[in-house]
NUTIKE-353116 format. One record per residue: residue in three letters; x, y, z of N, C-alpha, C, O, CB in turn. Coordinates in nm, 3 decimals. Glycine has a CB too. Layout:
<nodes>
+------+---------+---------+---------+---------+---------+---------+---------+---------+---------+---------+---------+---------+---------+---------+---------+
| resn |     nxx |     nyy |     nzz |    caxx |    cayy |    cazz |     cxx |     cyy |     czz |     oxx |     oyy |     ozz |    cbxx |    cbyy |    cbzz |
+------+---------+---------+---------+---------+---------+---------+---------+---------+---------+---------+---------+---------+---------+---------+---------+
|  ALA |       X |       Y |       Z |       X |       Y |       Z |       X |       Y |       Z |       X |       Y |       Z |       X |       Y |       Z |
...
+------+---------+---------+---------+---------+---------+---------+---------+---------+---------+---------+---------+---------+---------+---------+---------+
</nodes>
This chain:
<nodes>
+------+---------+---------+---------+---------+---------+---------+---------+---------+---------+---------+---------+---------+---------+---------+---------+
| resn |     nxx |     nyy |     nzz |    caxx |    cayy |    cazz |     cxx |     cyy |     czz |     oxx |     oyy |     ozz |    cbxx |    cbyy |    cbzz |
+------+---------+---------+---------+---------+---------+---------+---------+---------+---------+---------+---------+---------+---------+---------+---------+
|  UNK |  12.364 |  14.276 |  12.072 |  12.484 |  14.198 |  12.095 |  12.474 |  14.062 |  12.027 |  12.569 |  14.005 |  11.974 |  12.509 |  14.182 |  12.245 |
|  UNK |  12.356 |  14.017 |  12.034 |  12.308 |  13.871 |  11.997 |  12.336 |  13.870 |  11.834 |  12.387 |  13.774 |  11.775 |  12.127 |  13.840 |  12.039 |
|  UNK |  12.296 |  13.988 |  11.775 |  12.309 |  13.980 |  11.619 |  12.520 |  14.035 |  11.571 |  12.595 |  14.033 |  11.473 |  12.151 |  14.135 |  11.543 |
|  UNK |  12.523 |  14.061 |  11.671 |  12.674 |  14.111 |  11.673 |  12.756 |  13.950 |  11.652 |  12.840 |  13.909 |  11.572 |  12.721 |  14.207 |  11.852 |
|  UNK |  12.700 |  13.903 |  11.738 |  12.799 |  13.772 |  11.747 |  12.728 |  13.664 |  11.659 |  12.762 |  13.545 |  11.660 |  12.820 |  13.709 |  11.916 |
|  UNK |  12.627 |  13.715 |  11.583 |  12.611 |  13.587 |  11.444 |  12.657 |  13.635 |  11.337 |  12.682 |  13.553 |  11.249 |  12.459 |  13.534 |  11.393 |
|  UNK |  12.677 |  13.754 |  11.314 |  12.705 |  13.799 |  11.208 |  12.855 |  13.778 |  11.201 |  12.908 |  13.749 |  11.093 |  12.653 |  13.927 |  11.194 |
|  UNK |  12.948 |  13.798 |  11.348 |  13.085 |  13.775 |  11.347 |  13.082 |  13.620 |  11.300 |  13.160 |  13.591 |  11.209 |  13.160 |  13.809 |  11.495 |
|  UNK |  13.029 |  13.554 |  11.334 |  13.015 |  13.392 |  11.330 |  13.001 |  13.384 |  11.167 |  13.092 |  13.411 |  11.090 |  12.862 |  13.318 |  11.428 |
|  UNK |  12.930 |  13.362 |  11.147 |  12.885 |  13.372 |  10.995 |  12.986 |  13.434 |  10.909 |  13.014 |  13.371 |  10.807 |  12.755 |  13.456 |  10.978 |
|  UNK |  13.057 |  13.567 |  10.936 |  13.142 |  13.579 |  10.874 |  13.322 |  13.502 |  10.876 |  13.391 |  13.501 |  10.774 |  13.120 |  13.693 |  10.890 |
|  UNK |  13.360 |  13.456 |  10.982 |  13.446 |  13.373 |  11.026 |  13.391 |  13.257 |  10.963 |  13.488 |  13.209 |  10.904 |  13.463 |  13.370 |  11.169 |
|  UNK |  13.268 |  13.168 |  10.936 |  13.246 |  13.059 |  10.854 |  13.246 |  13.108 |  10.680 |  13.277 |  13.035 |  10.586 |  13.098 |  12.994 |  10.908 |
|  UNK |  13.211 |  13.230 |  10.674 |  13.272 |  13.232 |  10.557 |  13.389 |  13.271 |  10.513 |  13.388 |  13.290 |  10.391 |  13.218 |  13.275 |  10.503 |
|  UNK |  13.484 |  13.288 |  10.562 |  13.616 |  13.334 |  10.534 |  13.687 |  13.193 |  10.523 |  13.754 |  13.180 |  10.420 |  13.680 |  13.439 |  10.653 |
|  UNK |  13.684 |  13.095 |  10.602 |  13.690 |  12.966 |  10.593 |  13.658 |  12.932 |  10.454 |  13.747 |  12.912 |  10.371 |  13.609 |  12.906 |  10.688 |
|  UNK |  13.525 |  12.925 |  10.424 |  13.503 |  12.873 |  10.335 |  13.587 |  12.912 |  10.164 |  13.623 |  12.841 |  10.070 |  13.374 |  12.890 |  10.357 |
|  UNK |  13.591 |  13.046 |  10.190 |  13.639 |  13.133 |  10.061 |  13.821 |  13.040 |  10.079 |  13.856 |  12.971 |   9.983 |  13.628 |  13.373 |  10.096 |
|  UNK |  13.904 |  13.049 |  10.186 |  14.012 |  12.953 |  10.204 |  14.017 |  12.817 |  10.126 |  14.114 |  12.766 |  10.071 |  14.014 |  12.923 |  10.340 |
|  UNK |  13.878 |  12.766 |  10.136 |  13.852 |  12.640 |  10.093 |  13.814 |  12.689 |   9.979 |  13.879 |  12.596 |   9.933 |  13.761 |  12.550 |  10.165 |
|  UNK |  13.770 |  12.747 |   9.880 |  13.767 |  12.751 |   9.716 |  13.911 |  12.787 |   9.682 |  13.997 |  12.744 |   9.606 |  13.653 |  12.872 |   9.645 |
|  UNK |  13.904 |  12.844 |   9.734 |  14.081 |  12.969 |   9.679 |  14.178 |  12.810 |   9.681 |  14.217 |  12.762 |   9.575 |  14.180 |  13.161 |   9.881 |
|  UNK |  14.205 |  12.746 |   9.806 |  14.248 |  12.632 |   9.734 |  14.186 |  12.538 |   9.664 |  14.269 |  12.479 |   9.595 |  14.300 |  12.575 |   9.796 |
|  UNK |  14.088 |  12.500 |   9.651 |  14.037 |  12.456 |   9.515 |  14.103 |  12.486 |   9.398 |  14.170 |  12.415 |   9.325 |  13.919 |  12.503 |   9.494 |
|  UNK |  14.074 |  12.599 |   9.392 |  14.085 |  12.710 |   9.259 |  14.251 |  12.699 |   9.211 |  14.308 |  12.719 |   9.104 |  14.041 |  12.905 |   9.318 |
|  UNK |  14.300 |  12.653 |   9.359 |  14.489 |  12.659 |   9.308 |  14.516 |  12.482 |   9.269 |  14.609 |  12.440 |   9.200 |  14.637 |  12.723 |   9.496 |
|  UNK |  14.415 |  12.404 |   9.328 |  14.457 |  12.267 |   9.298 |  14.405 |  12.263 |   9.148 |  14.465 |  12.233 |   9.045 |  14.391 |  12.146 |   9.404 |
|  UNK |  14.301 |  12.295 |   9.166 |  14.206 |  12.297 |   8.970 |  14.327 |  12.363 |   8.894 |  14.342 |  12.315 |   8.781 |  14.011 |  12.443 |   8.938 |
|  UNK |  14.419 |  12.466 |   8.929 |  14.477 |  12.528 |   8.833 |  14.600 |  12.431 |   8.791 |  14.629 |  12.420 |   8.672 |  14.513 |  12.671 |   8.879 |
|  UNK |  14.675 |  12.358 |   8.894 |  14.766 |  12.323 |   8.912 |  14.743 |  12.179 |   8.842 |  14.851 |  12.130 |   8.809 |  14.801 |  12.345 |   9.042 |
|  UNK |  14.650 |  12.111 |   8.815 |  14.627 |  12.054 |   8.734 |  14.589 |  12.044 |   8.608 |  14.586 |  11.941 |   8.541 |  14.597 |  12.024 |   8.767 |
|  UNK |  14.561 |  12.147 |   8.577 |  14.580 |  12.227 |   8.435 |  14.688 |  12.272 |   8.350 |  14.680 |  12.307 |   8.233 |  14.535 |  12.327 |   8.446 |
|  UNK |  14.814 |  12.266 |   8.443 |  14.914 |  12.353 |   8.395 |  15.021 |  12.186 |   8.352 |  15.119 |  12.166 |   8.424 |  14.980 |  12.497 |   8.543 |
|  UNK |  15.003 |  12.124 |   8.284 |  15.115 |  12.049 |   8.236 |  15.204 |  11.978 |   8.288 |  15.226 |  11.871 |   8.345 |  15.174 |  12.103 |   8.189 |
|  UNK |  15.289 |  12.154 |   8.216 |  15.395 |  12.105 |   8.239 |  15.497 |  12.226 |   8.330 |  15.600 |  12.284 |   8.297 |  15.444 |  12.054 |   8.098 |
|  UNK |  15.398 |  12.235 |   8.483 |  15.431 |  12.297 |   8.589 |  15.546 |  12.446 |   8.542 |  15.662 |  12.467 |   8.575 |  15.497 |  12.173 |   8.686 |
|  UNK |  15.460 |  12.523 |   8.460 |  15.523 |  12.640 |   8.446 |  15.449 |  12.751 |   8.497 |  15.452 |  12.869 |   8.460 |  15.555 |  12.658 |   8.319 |
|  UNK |  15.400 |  12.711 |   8.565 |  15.284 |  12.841 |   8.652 |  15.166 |  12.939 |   8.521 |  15.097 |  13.041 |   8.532 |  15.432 |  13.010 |   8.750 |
|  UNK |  15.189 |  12.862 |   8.427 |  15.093 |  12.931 |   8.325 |  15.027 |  12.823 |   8.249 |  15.089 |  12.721 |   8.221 |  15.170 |  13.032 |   8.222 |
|  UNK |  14.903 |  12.842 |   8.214 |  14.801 |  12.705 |   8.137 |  14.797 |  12.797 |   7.977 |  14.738 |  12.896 |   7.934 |  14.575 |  12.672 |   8.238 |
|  UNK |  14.877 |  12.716 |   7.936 |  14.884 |  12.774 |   7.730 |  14.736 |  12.704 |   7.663 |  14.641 |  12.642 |   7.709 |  15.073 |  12.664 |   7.603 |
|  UNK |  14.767 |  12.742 |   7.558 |  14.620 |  12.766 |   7.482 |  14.658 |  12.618 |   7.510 |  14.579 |  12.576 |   7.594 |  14.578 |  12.852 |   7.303 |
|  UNK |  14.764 |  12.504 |   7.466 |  14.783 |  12.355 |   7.409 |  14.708 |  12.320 |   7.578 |  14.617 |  12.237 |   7.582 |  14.993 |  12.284 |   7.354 |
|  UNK |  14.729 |  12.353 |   7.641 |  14.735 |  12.323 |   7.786 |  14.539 |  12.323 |   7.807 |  14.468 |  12.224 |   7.828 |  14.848 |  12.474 |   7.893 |
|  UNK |  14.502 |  12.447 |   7.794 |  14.347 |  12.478 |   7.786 |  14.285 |  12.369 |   7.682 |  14.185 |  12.308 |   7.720 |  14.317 |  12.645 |   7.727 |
|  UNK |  14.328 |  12.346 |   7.576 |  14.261 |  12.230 |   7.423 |  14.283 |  12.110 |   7.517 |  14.174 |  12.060 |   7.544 |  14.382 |  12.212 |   7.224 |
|  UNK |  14.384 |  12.046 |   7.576 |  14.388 |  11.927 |   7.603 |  14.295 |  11.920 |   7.767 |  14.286 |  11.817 |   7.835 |  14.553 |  11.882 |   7.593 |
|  UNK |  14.249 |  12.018 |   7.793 |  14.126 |  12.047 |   7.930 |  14.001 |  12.102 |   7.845 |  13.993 |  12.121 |   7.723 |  14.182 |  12.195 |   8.071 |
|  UNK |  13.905 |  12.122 |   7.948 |  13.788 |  12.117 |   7.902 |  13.761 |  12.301 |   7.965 |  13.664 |  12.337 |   8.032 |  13.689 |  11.964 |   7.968 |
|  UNK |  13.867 |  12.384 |   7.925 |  13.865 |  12.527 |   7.925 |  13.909 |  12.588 |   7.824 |  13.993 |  12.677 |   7.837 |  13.925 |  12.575 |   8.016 |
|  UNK |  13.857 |  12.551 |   7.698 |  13.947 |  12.566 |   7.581 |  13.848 |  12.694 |   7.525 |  13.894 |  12.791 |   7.466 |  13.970 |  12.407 |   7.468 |
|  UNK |  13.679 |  12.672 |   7.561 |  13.603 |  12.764 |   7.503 |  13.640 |  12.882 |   7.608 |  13.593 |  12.994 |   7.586 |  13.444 |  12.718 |   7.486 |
|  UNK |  13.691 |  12.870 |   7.680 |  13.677 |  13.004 |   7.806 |  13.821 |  13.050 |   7.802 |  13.848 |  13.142 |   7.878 |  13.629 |  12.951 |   7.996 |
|  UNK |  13.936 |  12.992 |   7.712 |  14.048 |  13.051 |   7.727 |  14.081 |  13.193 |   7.693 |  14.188 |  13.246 |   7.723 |  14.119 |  12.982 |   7.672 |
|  UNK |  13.960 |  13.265 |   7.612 |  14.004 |  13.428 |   7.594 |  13.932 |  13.485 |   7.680 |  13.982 |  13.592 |   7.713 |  13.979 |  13.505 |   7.453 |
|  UNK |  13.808 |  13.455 |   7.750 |  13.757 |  13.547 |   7.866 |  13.841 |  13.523 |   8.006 |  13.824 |  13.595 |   8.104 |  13.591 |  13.514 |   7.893 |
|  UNK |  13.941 |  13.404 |   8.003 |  13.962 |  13.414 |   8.169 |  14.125 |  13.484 |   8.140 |  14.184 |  13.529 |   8.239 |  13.955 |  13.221 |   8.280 |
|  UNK |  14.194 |  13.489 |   8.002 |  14.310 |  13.546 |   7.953 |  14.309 |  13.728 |   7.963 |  14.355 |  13.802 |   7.876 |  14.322 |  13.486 |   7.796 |
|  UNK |  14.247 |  13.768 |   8.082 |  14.206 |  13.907 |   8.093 |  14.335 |  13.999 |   8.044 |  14.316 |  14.116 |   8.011 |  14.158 |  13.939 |   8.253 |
|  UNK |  14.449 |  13.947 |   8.041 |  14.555 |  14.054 |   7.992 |  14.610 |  13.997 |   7.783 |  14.710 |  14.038 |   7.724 |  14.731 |  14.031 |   8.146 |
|  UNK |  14.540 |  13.935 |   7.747 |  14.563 |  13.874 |   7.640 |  14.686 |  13.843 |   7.625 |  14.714 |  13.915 |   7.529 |  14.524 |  13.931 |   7.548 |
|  UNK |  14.792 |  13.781 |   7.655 |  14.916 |  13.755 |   7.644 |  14.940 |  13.568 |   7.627 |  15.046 |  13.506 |   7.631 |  14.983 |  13.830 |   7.779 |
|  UNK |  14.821 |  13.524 |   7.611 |  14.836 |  13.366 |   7.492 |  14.821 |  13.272 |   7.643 |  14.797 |  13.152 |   7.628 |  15.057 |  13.330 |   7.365 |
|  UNK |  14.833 |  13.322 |   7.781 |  14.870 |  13.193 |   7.855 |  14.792 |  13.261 |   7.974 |  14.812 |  13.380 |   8.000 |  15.052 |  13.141 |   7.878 |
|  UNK |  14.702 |  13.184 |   8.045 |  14.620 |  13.202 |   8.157 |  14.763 |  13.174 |   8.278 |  14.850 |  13.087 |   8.272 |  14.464 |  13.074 |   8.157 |
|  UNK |  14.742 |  13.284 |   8.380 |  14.800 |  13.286 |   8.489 |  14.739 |  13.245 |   8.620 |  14.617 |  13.245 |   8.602 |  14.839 |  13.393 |   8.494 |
|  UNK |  14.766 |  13.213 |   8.733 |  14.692 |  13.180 |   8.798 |  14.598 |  13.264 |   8.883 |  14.503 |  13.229 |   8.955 |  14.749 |  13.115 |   8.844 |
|  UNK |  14.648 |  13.383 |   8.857 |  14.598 |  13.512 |   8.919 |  14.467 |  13.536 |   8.785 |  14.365 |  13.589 |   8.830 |  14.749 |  13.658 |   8.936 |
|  UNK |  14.463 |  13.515 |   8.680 |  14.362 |  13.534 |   8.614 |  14.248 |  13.412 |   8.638 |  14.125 |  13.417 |   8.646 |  14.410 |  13.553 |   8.480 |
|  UNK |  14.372 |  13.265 |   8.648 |  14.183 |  13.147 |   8.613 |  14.147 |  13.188 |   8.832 |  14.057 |  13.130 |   8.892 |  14.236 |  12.809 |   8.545 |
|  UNK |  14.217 |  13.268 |   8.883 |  14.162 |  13.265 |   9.025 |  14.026 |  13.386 |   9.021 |  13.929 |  13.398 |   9.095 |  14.304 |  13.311 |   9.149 |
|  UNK |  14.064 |  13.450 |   8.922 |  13.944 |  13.617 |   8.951 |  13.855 |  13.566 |   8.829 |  13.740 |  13.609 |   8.821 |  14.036 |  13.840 |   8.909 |
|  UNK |  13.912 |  13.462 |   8.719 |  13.766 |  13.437 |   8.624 |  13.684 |  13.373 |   8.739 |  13.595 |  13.441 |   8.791 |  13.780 |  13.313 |   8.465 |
|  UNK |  13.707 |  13.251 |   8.781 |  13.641 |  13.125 |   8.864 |  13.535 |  13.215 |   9.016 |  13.423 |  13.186 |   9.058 |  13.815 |  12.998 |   8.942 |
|  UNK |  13.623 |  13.314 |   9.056 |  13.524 |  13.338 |   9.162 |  13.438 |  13.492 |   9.106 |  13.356 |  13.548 |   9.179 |  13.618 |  13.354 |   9.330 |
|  UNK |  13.464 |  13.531 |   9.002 |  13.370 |  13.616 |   8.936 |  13.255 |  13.570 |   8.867 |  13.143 |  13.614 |   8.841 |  13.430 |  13.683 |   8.853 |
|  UNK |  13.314 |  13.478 |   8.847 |  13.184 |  13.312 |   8.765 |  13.174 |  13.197 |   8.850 |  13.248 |  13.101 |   8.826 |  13.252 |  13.212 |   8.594 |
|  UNK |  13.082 |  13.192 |   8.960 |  13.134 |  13.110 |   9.032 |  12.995 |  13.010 |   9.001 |  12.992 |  12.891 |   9.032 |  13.182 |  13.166 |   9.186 |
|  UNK |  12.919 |  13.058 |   8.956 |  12.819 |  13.009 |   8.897 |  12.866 |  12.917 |   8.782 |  12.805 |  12.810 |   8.778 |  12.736 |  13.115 |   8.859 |
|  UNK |  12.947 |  12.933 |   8.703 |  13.015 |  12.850 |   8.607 |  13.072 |  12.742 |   8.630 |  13.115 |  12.670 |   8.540 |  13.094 |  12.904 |   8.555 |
|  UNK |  13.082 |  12.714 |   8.767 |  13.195 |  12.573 |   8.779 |  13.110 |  12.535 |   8.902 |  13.130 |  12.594 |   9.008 |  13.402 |  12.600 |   8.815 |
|  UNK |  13.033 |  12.456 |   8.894 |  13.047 |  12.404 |   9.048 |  13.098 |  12.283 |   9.087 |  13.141 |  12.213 |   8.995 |  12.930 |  12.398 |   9.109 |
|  UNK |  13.104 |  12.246 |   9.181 |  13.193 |  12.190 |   9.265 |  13.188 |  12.081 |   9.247 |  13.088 |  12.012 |   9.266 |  13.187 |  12.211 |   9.380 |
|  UNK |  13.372 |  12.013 |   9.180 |  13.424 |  11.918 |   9.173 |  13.375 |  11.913 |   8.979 |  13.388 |  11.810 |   8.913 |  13.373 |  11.805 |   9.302 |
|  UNK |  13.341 |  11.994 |   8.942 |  13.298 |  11.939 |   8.767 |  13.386 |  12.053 |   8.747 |  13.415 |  12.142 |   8.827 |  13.104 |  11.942 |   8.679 |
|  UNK |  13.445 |  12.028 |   8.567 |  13.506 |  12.117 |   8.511 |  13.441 |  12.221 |   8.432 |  13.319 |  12.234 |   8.434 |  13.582 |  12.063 |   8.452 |
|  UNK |  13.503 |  12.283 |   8.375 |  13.371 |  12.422 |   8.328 |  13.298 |  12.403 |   8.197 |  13.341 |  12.361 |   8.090 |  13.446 |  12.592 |   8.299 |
|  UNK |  13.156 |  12.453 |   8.239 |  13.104 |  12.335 |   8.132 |  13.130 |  12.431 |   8.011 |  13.175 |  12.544 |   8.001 |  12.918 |  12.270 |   8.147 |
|  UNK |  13.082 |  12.337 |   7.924 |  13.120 |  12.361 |   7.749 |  12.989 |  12.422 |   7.678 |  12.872 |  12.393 |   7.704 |  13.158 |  12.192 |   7.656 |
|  UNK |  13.037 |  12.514 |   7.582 |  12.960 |  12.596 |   7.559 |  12.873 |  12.577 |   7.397 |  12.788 |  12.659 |   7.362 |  13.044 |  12.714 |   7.583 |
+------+---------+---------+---------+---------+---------+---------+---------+---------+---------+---------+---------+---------+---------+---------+---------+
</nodes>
C-alpha cells in the first residue's frame, strides 16, 4: 500500500510538472512567432536562435514550424533546451 501511494504521489508531481513545461514550451513558442500567426517561418526561426533546428523540428516540411511540431521537437529533445536558455547552436 505504502509503495501504492508514492508512486501515485510521484506521479501526480509529475504530471504537474509536464503542465509546467508544456506551458513553457507554449510561452517559448509564442515568443517566437512574430507576428502572432500561430506559425514561426523560416524569417521568424533566422531572427531566433532556432534557425539551425528549423528542418528537424518542421516534421511535416511545409516552410513554417507549428506549435504542435516545436511542442513534440522540445519534449523529444528535452535534453536540447534546458531551462530558461534557447536552443543551443550547432
Amino acid at each position: 500500500m505504502k509503495k501504492l501511494m508514492i508512486f501515485t504521489a510521484a506521479a501526480t508531481l509529475s504530471t504537474f510538472a509536464m503542465a509546467g513545461d508544456v506551458e513553457k514550451i507554449d510561452t517559448d513558442f509564442d515568443s517566437l512567432d512574430n507576428n502572432d500567426d500561430m506559425h514561426i517561418s523560416q524569417e521568424e526561426a533566422d531572427d531566433n536562435n532556432i534557425s539551425h533546428y528549423f528542418s528537424e523540428i518542421d516534421s511535416n516540411e511545409d516552410k513554417v514550424l507549428s506549435l504542435e511540431e516545436y511542442r513534440d521537437y522540445i519534449v523529444s529533445h528535452p535534453s536540447s533546451v534546458e531551462e530558461g536558455e534557447e536552443l543551443p547552436e550547432s
